[in-house]
N, C-alpha and C positions, 0 to 999 in steps of 0.2 A: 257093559263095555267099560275099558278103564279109559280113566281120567288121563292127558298126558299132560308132563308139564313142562311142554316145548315151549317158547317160548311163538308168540303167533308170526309170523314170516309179513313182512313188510316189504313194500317198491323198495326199491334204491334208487337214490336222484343223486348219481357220482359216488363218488370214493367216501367210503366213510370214514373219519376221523383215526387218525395213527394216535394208537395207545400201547400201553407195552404189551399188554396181551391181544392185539389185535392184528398186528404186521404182517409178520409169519407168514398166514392164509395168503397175504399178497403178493410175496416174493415170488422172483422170477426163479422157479425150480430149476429152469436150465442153467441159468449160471449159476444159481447158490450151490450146487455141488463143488465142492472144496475144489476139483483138479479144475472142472471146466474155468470157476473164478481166477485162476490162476492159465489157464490159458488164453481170454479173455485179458484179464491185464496185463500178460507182458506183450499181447499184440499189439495193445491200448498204447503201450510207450514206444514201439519197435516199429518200423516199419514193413516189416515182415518176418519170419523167424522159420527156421528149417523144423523136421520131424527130428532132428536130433538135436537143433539147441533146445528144443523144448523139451525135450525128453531131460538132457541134460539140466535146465534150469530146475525143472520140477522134479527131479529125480525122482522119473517115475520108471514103470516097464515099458518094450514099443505095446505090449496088448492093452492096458489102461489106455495111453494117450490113445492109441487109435481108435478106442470104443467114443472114449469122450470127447472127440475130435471132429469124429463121423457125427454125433448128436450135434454138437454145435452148428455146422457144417448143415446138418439135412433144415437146423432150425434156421438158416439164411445169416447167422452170426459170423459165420470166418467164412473162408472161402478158401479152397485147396488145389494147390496146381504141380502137378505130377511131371516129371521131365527126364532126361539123362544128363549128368555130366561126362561126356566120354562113356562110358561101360554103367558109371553106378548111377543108380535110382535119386532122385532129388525132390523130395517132397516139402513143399514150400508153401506155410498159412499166412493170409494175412486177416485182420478185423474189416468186417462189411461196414457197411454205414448203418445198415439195420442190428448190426451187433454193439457197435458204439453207443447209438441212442437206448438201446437196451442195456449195456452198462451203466450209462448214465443214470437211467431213468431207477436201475439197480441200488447205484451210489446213493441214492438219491435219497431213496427210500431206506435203505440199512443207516443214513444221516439222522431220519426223523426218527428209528425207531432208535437210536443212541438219546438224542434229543428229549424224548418221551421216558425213556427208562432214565436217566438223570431226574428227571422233574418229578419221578414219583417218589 
């Protein structure tokens, strides 16, 4: 039988210590994708923002923003409300409260792992 040379798996009692190589694994993958992060914070300063300022802000496609949208969206982050103005379509995001604290808690963390990588 071989030998492996895992290292042996221990409890964990909380978070373990931010280091530069250890962050990463902790990130919130829903926001750290580049477009969502960016849809995410300019909801964070805005009080709301159409399917098209944000399309426009992040000069992105409508098929991107809408994939990344609908993710945010299904993860309880933004919240989408569909309407008409007259005849056209109005698609209107804003940031949840469970989407703010999840930035935060985002910000937070990409802070310590700037913090840790200076210190090394």
């Amino acid at each position: 039988m071989a030998k492996s040379n895992a290292a042996p798996k221990t409890e964990s009692h909380g978070p373990a210590p931010v280091t530069a190589g250890s962050t990463t694994r902790a990130l919130d993958r829903i926001i750290h994708e580049r477009l969502r992060l960016g849809i995410v914070s300019a909801l964070s300063v805005n009080r709301s923002l159409t399917f098209n300022e944000l399309k426009k802000l992040l000069d992105t496609t409508d098929g991107n923003l809408s994939v990344h949208a609908r993710k945010l969206e299904e993860a309880g982050y933004i919240s989408c409300e569909k309407k008409f103005e007259g005849r056209l379509p109005r698609t209107e995001y804003r940031l949840t409260q469970q989407g703010r604290a999840a930035l935060d808690s985002y910000l937070t963390h990409m802070e310590a792992l700037i913090r840790a990588t200076r210190q090394s």
